[in-house]
KOLZA-991150 format. One record per residue: residue in three letters; x negated, y negated, z negated of N, C-alpha, C in turn. Coordinates in steps of 0.1 Angstrom, whole numbers, plus 5000, padded with zeros to 4 digits. Layout:
// KOLZA-991150
alaXYZXYZXYZ;...
This chain:
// KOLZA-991150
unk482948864955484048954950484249074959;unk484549184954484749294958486349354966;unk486349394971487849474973487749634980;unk489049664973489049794976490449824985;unk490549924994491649945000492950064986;unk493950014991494450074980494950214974;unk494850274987495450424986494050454997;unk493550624993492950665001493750755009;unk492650725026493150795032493450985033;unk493751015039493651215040492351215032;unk492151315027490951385022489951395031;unk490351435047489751465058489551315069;unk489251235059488951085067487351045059;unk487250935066486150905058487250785048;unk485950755039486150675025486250525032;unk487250415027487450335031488150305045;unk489250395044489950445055491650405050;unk492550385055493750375053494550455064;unk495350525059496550595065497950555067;unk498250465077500150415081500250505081;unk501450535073503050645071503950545083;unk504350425076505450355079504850215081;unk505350145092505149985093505749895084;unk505249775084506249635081506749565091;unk507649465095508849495083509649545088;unk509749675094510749785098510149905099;unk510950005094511050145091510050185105;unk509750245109509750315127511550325132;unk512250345126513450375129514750265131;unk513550145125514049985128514749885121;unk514949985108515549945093514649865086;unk515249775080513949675074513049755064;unk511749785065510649775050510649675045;unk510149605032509249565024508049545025;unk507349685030506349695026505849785034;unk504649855035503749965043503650075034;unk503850165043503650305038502650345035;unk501750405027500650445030500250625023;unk499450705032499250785028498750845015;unk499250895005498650944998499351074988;unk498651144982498851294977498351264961;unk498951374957498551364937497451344934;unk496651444944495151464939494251304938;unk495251184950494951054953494750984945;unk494450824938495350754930494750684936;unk496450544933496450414939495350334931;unk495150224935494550164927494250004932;unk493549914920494049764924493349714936;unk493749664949492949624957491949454957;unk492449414943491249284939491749304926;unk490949194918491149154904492649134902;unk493149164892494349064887494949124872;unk496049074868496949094856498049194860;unk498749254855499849374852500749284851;unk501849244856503049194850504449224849;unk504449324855505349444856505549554860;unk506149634852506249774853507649844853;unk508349914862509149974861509150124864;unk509550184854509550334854510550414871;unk510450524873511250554881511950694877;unk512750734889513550834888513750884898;unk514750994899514851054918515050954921;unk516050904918517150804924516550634928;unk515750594917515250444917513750494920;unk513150404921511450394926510850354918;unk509850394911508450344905508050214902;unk507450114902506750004903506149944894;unk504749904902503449844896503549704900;unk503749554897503349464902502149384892;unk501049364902499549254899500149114905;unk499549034895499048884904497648894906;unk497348884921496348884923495348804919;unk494148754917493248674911492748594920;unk491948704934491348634949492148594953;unk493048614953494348584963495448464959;unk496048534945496848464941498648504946;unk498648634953499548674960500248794948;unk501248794950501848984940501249034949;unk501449204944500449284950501849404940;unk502449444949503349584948503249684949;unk503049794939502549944942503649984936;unk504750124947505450164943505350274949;unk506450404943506250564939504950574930;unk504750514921503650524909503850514897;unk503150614887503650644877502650564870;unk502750434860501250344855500750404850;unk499650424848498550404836497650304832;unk498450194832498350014827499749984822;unk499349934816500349804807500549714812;unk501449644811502149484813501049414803;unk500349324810499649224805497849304806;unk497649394811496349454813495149364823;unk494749294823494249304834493049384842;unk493149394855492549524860491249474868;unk490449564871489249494884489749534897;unk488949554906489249624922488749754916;unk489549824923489649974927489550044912;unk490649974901490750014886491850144890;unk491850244883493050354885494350294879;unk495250264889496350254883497350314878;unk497550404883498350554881498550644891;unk499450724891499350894894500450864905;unk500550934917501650874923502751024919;unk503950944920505151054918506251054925;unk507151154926508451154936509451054933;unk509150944925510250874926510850834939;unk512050794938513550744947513350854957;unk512951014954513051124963515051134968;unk515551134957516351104960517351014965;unk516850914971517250824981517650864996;unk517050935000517151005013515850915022;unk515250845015513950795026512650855019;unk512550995014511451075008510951105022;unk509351045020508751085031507451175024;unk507351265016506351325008505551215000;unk504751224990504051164985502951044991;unk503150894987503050824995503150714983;unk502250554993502550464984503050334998;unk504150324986504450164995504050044985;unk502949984999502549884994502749725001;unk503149634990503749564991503449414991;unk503049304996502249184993503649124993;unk503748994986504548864985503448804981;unk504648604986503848524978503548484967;unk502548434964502548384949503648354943;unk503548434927504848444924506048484926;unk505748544936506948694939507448584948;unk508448714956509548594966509248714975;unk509048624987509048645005507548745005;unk508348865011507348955018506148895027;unk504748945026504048885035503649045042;unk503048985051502549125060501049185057;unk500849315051500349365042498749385047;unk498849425060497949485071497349335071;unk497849265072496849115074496549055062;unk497049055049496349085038495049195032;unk495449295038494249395036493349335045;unk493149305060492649285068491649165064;unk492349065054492148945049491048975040;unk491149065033490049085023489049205026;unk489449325035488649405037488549385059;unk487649305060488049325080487849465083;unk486049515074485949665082486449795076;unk487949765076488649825066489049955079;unk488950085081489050125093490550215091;unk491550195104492950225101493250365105;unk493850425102494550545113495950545110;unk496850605122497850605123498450665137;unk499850735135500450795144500550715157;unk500550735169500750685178501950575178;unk503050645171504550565173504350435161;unk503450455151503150325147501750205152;unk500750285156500250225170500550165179;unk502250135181502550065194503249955186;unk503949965171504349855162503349765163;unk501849805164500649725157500049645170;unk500349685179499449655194500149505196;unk501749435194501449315194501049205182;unk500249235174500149165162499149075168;unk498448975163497648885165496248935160;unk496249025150494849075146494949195151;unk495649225160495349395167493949375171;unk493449305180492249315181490949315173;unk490749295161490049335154490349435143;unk491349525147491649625136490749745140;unk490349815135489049905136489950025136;unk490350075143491950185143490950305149;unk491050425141490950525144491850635150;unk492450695155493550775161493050905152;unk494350965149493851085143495551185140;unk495851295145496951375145497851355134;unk498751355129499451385120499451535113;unk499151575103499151745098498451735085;
């Protein structure tokens, strides 16, 4: 079985690259996340990182946030894509790296707009308890290669798979 990473990184990365915005499970600023931030822009789209089904969809607004949730197939985990506008249905099922939608400014007006971006989000089977996303990606893709700001670099340095994360350093701009 195949997998794909779910947001691509900068334009100016290579393919099969991921870009941290934001850690789990706290902001940089030490407020709880959900979920990981990940880089991405219009021209981007998110897309499914394994097989699975569509089982919900919620529209967004300035104010509320987007969301895509899959059950995953390989996995068996949700799989949460939010600031995304679908282009899938409730009850679709998708392959790896199917286009799922367009990403949009939803919950811009929340006050945590960080430009165009996807938070992505693992729980366990069946929804519930956040899992940690980086070790799910990690899980299915190892030579999955990371970049990220320094100040989220130092979040990642005590994790248990820091050492095999294939981390590229690369500026913010």
């Amino acid at each position: 079985m195949t997998f794909a990473p779910p947001s691509d990184a900068r334009p100016d990365l290579p393919a099969g690259s991921v870009y941290i915005l934001q850690p789990w499970p706290n902001y940089l600023s030490g407020k709880p996340h959900t979920g990981v931030d990940l880089y991405g822009q219009t021209r981007h789209k998110p897309v499914a990182t394994e097989p699975g089904k569509v089982i919900a969809i919620k529209p967004g607004s300035g104010s509320q946030v987007s969301r895509i949730e899959i059950d995953g197939e390989a996995t068996g985990t949700r799989i949460i894509y939010k600031h995304v506008t679908a282009r899938v249905k409730v009850g679709d099922i998708v392959n790896t790296g199917a286009v799922l939608g367009d990403y949009d400014a939803s919950g811009r007006d929340s006050g945590w707009w960080n430009g165009y971006h996807l938070h992505f989000e693992v729980q366990t089977p069946g929804g519930g308890k956040e899992n940690d996303p980086i070790a799910y990606l990690i899980g299915l893709m190892p030579d999955i290669t990371w970049h990220m700001r320094e100040a989220v670099l130092k979040i990642y340095q005590d994790r248990a798979y820091f050492p095999i994360m294939n981390i590229k350093d690369v500026p913010w701009g």
